[in-house]
Backbone as CSV, one residue per row, in Angstrom:
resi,resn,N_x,N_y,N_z,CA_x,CA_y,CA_z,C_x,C_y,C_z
1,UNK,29.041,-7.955,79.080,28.079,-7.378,79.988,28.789,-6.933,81.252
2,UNK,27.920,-5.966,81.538,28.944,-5.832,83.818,27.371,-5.714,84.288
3,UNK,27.980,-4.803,85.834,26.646,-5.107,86.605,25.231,-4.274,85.839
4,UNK,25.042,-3.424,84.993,24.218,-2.607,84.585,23.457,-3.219,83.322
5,UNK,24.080,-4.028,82.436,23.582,-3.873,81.510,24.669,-4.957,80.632
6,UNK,24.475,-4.445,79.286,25.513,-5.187,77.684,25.654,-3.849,77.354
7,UNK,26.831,-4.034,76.688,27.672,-3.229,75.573,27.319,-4.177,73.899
8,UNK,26.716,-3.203,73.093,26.493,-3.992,72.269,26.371,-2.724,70.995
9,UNK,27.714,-2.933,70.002,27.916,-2.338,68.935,28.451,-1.269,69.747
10,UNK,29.386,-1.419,70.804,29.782,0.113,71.611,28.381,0.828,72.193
11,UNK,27.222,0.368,72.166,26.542,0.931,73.121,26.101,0.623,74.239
12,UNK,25.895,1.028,75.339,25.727,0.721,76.741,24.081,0.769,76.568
13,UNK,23.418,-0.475,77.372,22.301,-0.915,76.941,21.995,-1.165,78.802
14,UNK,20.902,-0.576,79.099,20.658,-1.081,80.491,19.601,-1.847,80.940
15,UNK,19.616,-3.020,81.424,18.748,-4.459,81.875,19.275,-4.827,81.052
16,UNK,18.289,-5.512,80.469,17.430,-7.003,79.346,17.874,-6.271,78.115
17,UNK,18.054,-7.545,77.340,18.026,-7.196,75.791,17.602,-8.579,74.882
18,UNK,16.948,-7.678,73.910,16.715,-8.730,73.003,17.660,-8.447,71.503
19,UNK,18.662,-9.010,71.333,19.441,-9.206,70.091,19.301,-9.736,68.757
20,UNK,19.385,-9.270,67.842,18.635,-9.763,66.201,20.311,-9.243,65.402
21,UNK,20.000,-10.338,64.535,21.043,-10.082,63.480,21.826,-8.787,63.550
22,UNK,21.045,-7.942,62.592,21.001,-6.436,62.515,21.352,-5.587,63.345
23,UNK,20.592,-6.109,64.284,19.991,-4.641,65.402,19.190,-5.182,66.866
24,UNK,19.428,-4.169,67.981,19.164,-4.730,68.957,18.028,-3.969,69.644
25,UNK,17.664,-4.399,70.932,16.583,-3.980,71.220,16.581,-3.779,73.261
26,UNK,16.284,-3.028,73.881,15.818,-3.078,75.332,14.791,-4.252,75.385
27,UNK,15.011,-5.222,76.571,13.668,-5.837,76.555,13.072,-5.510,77.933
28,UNK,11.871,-5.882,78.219,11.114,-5.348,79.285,11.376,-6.339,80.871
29,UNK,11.350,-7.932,80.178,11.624,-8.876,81.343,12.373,-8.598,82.365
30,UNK,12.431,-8.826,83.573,13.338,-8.269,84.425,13.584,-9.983,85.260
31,UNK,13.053,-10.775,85.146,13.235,-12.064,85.342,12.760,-13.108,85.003
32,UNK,12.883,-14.507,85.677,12.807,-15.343,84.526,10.861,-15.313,84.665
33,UNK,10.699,-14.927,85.499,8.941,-15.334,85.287,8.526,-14.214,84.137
34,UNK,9.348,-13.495,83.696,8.673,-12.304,83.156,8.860,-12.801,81.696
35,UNK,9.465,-14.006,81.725,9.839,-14.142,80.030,8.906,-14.784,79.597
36,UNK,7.677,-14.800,78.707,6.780,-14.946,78.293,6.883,-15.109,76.915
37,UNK,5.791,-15.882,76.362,5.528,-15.931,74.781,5.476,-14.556,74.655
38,UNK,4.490,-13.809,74.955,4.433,-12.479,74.617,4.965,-11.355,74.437
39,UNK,6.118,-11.654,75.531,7.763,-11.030,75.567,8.130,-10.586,74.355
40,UNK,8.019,-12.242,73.475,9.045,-12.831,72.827,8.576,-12.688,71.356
41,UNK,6.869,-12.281,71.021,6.581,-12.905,69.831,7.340,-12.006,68.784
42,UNK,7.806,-10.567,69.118,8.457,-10.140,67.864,9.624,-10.845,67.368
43,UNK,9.933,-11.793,67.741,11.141,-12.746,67.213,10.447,-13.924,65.949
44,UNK,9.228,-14.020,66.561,8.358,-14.616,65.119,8.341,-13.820,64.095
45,UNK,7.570,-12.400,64.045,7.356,-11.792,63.144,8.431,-11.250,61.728
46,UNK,9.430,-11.422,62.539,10.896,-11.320,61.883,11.213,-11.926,60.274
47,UNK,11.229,-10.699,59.384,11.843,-11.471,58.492,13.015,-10.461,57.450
48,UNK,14.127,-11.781,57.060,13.818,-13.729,57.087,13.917,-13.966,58.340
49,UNK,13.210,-14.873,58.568,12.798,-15.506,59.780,14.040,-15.937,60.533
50,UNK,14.308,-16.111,61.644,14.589,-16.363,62.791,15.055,-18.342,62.692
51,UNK,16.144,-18.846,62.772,16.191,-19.731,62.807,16.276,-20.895,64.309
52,UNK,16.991,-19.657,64.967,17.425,-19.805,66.957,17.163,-19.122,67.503
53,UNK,16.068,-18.920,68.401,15.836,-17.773,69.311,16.754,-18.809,70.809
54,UNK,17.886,-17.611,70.935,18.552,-17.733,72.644,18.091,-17.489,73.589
55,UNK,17.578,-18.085,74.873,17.255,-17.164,75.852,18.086,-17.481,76.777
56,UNK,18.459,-16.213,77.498,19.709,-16.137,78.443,18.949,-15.758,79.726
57,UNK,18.745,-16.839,80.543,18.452,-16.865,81.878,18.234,-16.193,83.169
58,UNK,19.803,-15.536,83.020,20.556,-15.151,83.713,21.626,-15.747,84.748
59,UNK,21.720,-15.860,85.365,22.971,-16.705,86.140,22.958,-18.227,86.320
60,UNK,21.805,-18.199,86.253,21.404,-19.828,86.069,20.545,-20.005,85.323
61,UNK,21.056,-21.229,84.296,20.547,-21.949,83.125,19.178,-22.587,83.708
62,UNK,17.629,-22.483,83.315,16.765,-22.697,83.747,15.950,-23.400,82.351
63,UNK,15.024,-24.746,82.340,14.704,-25.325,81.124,14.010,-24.314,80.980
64,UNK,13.500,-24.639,79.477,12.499,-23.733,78.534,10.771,-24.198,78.920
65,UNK,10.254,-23.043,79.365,8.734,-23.292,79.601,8.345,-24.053,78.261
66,UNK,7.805,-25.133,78.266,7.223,-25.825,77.023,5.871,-24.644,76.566
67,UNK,5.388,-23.879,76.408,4.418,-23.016,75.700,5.017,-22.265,74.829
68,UNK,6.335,-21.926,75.488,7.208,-21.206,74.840,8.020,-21.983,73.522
69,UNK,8.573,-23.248,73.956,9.198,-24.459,72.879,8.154,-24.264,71.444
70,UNK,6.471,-24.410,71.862,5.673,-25.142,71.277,5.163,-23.693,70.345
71,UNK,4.750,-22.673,70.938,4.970,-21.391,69.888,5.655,-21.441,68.992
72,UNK,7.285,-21.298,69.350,8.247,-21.033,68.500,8.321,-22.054,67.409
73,UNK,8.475,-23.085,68.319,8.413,-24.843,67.131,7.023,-24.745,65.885
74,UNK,5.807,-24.372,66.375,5.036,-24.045,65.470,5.271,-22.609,64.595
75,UNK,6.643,-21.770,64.555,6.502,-20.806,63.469,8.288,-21.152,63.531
76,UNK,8.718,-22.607,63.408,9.931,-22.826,62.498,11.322,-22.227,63.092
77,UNK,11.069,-21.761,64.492,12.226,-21.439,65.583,12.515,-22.366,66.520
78,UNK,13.823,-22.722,66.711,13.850,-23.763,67.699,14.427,-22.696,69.101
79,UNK,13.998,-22.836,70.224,14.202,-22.595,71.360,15.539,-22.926,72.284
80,UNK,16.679,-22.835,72.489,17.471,-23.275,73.407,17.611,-22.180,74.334
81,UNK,17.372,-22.717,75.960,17.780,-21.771,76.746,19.432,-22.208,77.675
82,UNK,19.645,-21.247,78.329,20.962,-21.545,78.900,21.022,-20.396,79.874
83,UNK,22.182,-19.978,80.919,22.573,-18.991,81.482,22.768,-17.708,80.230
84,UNK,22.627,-16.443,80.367,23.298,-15.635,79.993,24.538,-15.276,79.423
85,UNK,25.639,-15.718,79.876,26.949,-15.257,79.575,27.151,-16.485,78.719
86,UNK,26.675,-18.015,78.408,26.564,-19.238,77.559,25.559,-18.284,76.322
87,UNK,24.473,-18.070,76.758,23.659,-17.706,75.480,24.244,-16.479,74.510
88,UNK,24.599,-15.517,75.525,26.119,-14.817,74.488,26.895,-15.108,73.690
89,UNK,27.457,-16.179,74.007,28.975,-16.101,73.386,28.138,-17.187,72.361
90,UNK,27.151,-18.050,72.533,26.578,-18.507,71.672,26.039,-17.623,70.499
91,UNK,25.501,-16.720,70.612,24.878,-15.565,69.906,26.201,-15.407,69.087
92,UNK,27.004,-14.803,69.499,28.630,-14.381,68.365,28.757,-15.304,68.024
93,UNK,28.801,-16.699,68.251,29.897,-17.708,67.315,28.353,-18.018,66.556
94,UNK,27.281,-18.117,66.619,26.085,-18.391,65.331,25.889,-16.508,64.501
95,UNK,26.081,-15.676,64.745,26.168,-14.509,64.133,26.899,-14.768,62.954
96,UNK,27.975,-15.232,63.792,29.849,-14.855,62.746,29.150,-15.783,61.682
97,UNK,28.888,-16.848,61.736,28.626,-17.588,60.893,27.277,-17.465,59.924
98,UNK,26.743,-16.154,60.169,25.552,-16.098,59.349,24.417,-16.748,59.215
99,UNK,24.114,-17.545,60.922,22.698,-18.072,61.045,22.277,-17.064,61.668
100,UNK,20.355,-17.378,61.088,19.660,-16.481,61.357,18.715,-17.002,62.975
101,UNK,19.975,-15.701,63.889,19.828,-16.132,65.387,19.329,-14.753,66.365
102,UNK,19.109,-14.754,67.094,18.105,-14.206,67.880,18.455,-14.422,69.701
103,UNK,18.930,-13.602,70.257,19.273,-14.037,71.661,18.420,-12.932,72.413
104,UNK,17.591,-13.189,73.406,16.683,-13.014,74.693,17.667,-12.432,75.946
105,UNK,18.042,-11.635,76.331,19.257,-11.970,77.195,18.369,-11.263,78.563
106,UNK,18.136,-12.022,79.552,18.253,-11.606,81.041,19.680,-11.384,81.500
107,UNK,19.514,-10.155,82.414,21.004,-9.253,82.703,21.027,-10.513,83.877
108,UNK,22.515,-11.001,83.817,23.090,-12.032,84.729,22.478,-11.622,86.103
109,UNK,22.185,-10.797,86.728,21.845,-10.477,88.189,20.128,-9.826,87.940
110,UNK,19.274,-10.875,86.990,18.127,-10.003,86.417,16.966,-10.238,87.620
111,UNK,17.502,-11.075,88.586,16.591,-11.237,89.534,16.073,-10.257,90.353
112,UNK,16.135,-8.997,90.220,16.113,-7.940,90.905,14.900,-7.780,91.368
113,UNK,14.371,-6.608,92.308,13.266,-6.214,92.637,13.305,-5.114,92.675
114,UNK,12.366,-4.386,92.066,12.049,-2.401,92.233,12.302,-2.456,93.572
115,UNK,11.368,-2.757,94.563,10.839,-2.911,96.094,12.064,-2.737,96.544
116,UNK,13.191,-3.132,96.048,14.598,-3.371,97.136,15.389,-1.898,97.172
């Protein structure tokens, strides 16, 4: 990642992203209040299903809203959150290995404001 965005498959991706096996995605969150079940539910719908959904924070590792745990835990995803640049490199080393993983990523500096 740098200040704009992820590079992901050689493409320059700007904010948030949500990452899947396959294929990746822009996400809308721009911080951590914005990360919502609702954000998130296309990571349920996913199939084969989703075994780790990542969520990457951003600069600081912040616990997992329990609504969010308790969604996912009820459709067979377990939840770990962490900083960003941790939930990354987590994402590649469970990829390489062919679990079915899922990373949330807030851009390390996602605290931003339009207003500013």
């Amino acid at each position: 990642w740098n200040e704009f965005g992820f590079l992901v498959n050689d493409v320059e991706l700007e904010g948030s992203v949500l990452v899947l096996p396959r294929s990746y995605l822009l996400w809308s969150p721009k911080t951590f209040d914005d990360v919502t079940v609702d954000s998130l539910k296309l990571v349920a719908l996913i199939e084969p299903s989703i075994e780790i959904l990542l969520i990457g924070t951003g600069e600081v590792s912040r616990p997992p809203k329990p609504e969010m745990v308790e969604y996912f835990r009820q459709h067979g995803i377990v939840v770990e959150q962490m900083n960003t640049s941790s939930s990354l490199s987590t994402f590649n080393i469970l990829n390489e290995e062919d679990r079915r993983v899922a990373a949330a990523l807030l851009h390390p500096s996602a605290d931003w404001d339009d207003d500013e």
